[in-house]
C-alpha positions in Angstrom: -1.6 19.2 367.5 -0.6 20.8 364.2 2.6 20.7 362.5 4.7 23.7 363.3 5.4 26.1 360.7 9.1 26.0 359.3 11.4 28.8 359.4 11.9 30.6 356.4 14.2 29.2 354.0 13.5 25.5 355.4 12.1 22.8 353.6 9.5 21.4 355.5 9.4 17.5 355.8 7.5 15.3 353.1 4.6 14.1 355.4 4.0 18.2 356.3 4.2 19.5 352.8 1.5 16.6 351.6 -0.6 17.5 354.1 -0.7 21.3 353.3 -0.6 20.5 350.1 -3.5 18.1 349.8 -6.0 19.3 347.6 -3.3 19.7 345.2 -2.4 16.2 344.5 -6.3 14.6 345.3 -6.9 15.8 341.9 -3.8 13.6 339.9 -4.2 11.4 342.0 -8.4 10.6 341.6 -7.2 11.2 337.6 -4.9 8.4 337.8 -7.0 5.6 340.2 -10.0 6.5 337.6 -7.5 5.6 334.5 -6.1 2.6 336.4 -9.8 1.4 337.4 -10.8 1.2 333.5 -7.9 0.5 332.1 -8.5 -2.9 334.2 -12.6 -3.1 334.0 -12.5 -2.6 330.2 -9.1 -5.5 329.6 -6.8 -2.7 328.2 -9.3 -1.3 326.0 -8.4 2.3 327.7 -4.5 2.8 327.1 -4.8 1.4 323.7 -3.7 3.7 320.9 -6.8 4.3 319.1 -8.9 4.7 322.0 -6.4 7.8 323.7 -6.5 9.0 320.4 -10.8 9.3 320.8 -10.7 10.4 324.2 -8.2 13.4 322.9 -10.6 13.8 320.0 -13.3 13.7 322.2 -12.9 16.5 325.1 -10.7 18.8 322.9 -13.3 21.4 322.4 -14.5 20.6 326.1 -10.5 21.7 327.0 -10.6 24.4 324.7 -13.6 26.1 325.9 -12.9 25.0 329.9 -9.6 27.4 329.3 -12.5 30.1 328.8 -14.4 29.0 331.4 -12.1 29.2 334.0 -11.1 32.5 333.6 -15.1 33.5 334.0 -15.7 31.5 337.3 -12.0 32.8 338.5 -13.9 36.0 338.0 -16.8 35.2 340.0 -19.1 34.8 336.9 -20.6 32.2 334.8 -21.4 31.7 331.4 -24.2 29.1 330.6 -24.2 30.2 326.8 -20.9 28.6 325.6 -22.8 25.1 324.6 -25.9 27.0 322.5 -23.2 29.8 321.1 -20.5 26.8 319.9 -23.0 24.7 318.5 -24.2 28.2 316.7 -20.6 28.7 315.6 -20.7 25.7 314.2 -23.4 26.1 311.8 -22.4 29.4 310.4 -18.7 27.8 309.8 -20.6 24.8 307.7 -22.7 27.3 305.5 -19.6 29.8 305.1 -17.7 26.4 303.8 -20.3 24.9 301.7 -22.1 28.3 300.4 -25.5 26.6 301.4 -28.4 28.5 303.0 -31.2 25.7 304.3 -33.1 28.5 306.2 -33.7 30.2 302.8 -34.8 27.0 300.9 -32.9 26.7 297.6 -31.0 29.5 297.9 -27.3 29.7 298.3 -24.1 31.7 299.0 -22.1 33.6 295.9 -19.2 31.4 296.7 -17.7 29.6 299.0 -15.5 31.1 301.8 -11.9 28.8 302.4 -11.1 27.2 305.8 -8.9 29.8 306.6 -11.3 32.8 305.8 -14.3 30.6 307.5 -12.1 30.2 310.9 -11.1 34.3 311.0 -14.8 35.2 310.7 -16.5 32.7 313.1 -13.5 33.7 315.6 -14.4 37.3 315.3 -18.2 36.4 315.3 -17.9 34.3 318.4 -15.7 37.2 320.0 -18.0 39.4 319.2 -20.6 38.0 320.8 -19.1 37.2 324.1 -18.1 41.0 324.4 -22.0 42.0 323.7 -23.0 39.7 326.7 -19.5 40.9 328.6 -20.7 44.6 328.1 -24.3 43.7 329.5 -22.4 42.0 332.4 -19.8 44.5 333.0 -21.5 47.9 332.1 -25.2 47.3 333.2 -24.6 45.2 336.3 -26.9 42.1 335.1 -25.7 38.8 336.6 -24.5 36.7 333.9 -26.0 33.9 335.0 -29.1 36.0 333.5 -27.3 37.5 330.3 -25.9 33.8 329.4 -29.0 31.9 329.8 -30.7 34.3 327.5 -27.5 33.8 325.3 -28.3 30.1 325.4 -31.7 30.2 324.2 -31.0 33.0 322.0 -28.1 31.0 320.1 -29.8 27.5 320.5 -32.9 29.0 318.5 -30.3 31.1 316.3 -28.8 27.5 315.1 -32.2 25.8 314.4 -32.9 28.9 312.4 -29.3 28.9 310.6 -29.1 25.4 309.6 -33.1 25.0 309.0 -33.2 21.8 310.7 -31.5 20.2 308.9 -27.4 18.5 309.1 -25.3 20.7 306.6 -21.9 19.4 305.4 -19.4 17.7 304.9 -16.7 20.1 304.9 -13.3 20.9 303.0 -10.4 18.5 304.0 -8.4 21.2 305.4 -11.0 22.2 307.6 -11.7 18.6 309.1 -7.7 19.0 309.4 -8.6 21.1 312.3 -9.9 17.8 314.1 -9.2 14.7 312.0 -5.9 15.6 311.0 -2.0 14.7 312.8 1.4 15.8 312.5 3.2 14.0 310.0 6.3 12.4 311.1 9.1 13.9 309.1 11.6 10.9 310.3 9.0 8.6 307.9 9.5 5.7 311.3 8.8 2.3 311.7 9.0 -0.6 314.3 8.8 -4.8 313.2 6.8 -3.6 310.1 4.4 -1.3 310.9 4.5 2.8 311.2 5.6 4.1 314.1 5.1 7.7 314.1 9.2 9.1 315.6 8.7 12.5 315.6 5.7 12.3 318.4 8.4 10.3 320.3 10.5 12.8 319.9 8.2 15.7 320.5 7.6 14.2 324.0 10.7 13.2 325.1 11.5 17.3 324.5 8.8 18.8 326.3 9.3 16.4 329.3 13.5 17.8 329.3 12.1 21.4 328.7 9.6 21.2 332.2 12.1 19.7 334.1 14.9 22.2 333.2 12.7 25.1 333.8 11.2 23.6 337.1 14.7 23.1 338.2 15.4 26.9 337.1 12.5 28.0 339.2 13.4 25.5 342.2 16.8 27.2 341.8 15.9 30.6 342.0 13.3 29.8 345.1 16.4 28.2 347.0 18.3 31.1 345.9 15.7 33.1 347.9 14.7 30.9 350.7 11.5 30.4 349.0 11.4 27.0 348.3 8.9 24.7 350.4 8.8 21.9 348.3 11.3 19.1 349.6 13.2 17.7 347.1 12.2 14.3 347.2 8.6 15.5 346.1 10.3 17.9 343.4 12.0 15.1 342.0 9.1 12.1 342.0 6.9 14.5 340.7 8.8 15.8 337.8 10.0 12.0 337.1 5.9 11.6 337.2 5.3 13.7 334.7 8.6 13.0 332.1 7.3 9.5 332.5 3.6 9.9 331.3 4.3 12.0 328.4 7.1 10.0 327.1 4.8 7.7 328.0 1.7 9.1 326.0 3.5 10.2 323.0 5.0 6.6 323.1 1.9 5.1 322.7 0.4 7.7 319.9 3.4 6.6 317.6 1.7 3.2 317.6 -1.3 4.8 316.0 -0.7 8.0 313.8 0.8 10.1 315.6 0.2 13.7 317.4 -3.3 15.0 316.3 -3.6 18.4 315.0 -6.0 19.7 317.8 -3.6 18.3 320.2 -1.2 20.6 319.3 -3.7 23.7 319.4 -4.7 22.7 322.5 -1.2 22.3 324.2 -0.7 25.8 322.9 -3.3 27.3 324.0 -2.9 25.5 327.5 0.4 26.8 327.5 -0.3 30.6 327.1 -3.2 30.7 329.7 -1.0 29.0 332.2 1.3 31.8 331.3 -1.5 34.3 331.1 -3.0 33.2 335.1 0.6 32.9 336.3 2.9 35.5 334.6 0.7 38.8 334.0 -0.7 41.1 335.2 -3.8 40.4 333.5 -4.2 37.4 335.3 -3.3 38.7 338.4 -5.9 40.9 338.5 -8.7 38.3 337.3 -8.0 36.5 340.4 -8.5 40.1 342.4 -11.6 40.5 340.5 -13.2 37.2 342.3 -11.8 37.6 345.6 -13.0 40.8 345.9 -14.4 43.3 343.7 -14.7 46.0 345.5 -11.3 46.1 346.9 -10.1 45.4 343.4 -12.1 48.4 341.8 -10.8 50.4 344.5 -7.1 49.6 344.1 -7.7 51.8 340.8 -8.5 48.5 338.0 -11.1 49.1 335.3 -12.9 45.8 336.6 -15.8 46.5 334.4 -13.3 46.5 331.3 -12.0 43.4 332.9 -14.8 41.7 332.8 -15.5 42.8 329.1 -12.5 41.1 328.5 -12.7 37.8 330.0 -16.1 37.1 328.1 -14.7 38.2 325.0 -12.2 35.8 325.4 -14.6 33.0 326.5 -16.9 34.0 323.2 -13.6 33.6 321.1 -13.0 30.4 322.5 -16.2 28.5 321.8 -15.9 29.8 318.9 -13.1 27.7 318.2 -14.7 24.5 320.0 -17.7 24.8 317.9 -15.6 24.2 315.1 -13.4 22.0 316.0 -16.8 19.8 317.1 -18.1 20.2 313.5 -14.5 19.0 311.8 -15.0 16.2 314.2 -18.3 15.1 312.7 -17.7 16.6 309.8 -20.9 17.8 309.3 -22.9 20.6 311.6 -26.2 19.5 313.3 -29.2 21.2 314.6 -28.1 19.3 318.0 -24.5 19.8 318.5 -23.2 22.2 321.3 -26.5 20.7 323.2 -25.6 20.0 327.2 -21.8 21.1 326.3 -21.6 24.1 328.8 -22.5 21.4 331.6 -19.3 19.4 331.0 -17.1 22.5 330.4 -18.7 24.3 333.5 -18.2 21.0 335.5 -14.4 20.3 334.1 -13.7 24.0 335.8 -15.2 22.9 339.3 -13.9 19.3 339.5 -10.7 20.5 338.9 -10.6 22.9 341.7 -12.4 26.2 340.6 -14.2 27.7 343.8 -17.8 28.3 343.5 -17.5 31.9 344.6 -14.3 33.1 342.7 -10.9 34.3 343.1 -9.3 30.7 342.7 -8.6 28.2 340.1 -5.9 26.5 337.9 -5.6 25.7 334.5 -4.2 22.6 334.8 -6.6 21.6 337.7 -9.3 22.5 334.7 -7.7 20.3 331.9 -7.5 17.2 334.5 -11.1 18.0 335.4 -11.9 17.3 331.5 -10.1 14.5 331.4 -11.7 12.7 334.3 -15.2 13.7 332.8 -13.5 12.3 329.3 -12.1 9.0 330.6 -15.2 8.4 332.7 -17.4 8.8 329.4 -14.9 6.6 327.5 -14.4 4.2 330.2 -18.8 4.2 330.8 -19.2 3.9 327.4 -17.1 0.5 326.4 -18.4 -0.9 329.9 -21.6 -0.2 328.1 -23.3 1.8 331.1 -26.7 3.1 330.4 -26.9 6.3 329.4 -28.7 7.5 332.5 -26.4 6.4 335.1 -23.6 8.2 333.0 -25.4 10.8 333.8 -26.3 10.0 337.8 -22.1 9.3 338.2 -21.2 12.5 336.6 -23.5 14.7 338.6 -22.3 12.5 341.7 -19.2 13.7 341.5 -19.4 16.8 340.3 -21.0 17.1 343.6 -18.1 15.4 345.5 -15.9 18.0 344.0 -17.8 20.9 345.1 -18.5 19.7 348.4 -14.8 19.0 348.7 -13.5 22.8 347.7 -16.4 24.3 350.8 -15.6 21.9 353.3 -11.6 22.6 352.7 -12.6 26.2 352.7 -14.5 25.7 355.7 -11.3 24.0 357.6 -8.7 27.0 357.4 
């Protein structure tokens, strides 16, 4: 027998709201058993500062570009080119930086363009690109999974060509900053000796008072409105949750050197396409667009201008992961961005995004990267052949999929 609806404006009981709420919380929840699990295979190795510093250094650009992603396959879309165009990014930012030109032998740029000046062109280059392959999408009807596999071969043999083969760097200090660099801690800490980075402590110990205040706000104006369906014990466990693990997290940073850089670019730019999916219209009517594109078209939105959009954004965007990947490495290579759109594309489905469109989360897509991260962090100090890596990854990416159609399937 199934649980009666409530009435409006009555919390439903804990045990009700889990269950409706399921899929919601599987997702945390596998996040959390798979930390626990290495954290206790590996002897610690996991939550110790340096190595949550890698993993964040790690899937950054896999984040970054997942943000892009998910707005494609909210779309109904797909965009198998962000690997091959990132990678291709890449190249072009290390000869803009070092004035180098290996696919014309000895020959060489006038000068040398600054970090800033290489990071505005390779932004509107990447852009640009993804609204060519938008405009074939959008305007001439061809299924992207077409136009972006060309775009993959296309850029893959683009950065072979660029970079002649060969691994072109290293780069200016501020532009490894991108990657490599942290926050400095203005409060100059310490704890029994040793630096002990305050202002990440602090920094986390704000954002976790800011959610809660404005959850509260929200939860306020939903009572207010007999909207709320959330019981309070829930409201209040999971807000401690998450106050917990990013004082938590930023606790643990200090210990090393603090926030990194890309960190903060990535919480930003997490931040606004929460706001962007949640809050806008824009969003709004990417989620139309994959539920239904007819209806959406008819409802009187430009959906082929909306798709133009969404891969210009997603062009920008691995734009920006290719070069964070090369301030990583510090060097570009004929090999980097090579496989990449699998791990973005499966960071988007393992964290909820349906196959065929119209829903998704960005925060289900950020905890999707971070389970492929932690999994190849936690693989890698296990030392687990590269294969299996491999075989466990596709396993459940699998489970993940199979999970969103048979849930589908059940309503």
């Amino acid at each position: 027998m199934s649980t009666p609806a409530p009435a409006q404006g009555e919390t439903p009981s804990v045990m009700s709201f889990i269950k409706a709420h399921l899929r919601d919380y599987v997702l945390l929840i596998a996040l959390i058993a798979i930390m626990v699990f290495f954290q206790f295979t590996t002897n610690g190795t996991l939550f110790m500062p340096v190595n949550l510093t890698n993993i964040i250094l790690q899937n950054s650009y896999i984040i970054v570009m997942a943000l892009g992603m998910l707005l494609i396959i909210i779309a109904g879309h797909i965009d198998l080119s962000v690997g091959s165009l990132s990678g291709f990014i890449g190249g072009v930012a290390a000869l803009l930086l070092t004035g180098t030109m290996p696919f014309l032998k000895d020959a060489s740029l006038p000068f040398k363009f600054d970090a800033f000046s290489t990071g505005l062109i390779c932004l509107a280059l990447g852009a640009a690109i993804g609204a060519v392959q938008g405009y074939f999408v959008a305007y001439y009807k061809i299924p992207a999974f077409i136009v972006t596999l060309a775009g993959m071969l296309i850029f893959r043999g683009l950065e072979l060509q660029v970079l002649g083969g060969a691994s072109v760097g290293p780069f200016p200090t501020l532009f490894q900053g991108l990657s490599n660099g942290y926050v400095p801690d203005i409060f100059g800490g310490s704890m029994g000796g040793a630096p002990f980075n305050i202002l990440a402590v602090v920094v986390g110990v704000l954002i976790a008072a800011a959610l809660i205040y404005f959850n509260m706000k929200s939860r306020r104006a939903q009572l207010a409105h007999g909207l709320a369906d959330e019981p309070q014990q829930i409201f209040w466990g999971r807000n401690v949750l998450i106050a917990v693990a990013f004082v938590g997290f930023c606790w643990l940073m200090a210990y090393y050197k603090g926030l990194p850089n890309v960190l903060v670019v990535m919480g930003v730019l997490v931040a606004l396409f929460i706001f962007i999916t949640t809050r806008t219209t824009f969003g709004r009517r990417i989620y139309a667009l994959g539920g239904n594109e007819k209806a959406t078209k008819l409802s009187g939105i430009n959906t082929e201008r909306l798709t133009f959009q969404i891969f210009t954004i997603m062009g920008a965007l691995s734009a920006l992961g290719g070069m964070i990947y090369a301030a990583r490495l510090n060097v570009a290579t004929p090999k980097a961005g090579q496989g990449l759109e699998l791990d973005v594309i499966a960071a988007c489905f393992i964290g909820g995004a349906a196959v065929t469109g119209g829903v998704g989360k960005v925060m289900g897509a950020v905890i999707g990267a971070f389970i492929i991260g932690v999994m190849n962090n936690g693989m890698s100090i296990l030392g687990v052949d590269i294969g299996w890596q491999f075989v466990i990854k596709g396993a459940v990416l699998m489970l993940a999929v199979f999970l969103d159609v048979y849930y589908k399937n059940k309503r």
